[in-house]
N, C-alpha and C positions, 0 to 999 in steps of 0.2 A: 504494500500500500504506500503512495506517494506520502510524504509530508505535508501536501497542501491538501490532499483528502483527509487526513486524520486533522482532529479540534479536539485540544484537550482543554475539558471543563466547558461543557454547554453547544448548543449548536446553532450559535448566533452568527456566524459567516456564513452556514451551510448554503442559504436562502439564494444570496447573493450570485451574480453573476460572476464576479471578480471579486478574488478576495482583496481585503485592502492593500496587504502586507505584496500582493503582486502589482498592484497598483503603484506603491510606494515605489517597489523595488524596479521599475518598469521604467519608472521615471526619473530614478536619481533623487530623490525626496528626502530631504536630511530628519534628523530624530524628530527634532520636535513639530515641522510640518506635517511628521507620517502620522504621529504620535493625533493632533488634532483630526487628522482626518479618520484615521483607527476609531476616536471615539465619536465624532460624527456617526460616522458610518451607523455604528451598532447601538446606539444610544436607544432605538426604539425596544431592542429585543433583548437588553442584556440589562443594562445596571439603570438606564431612564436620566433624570434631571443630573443626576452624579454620574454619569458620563459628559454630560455637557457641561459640566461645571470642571470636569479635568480638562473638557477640550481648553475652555475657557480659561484656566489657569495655563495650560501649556504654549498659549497667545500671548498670553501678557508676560510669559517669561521671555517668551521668544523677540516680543517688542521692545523688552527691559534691553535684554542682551544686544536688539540691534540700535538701541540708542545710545547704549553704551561704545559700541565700534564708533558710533559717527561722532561723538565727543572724542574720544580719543584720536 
């Protein structure tokens, strides 16, 4: 069995066309860009408002970190 067939703990990608993590990886997509879209994705079938709220936090780190490049 492939890697991308087996999902451990729940079967919240199964649904989907593409998994995210191919999506991610497809495109060159750095952590915490995958990371928000990973919980986008799945937010309806897995964890709910506490998915959107990691996406949400994984934004604002990622904003923090790129305002910090253009200061420096």
């Amino acid at each position: 069995m492939s890697a991308l067939e087996k999902q451990v703990s729940g079967d919240h990608y199964k649904s989907l066309k593409i998994q995210p993590i191919e999506f991610i990886h497809a495109n060159g997509i750095p952590f915490a860009e995958g990371s928000v879209i990973k919980y986008v994705t799945r937010w309806r079938d897995k964890g709910g408002i506490a998915d959107l709220e990691k996406a949400k936090h994984f934004l604002e780190i990622l904003i923090e970190l790129e305002r910090k490049v253009v200061i420096e």
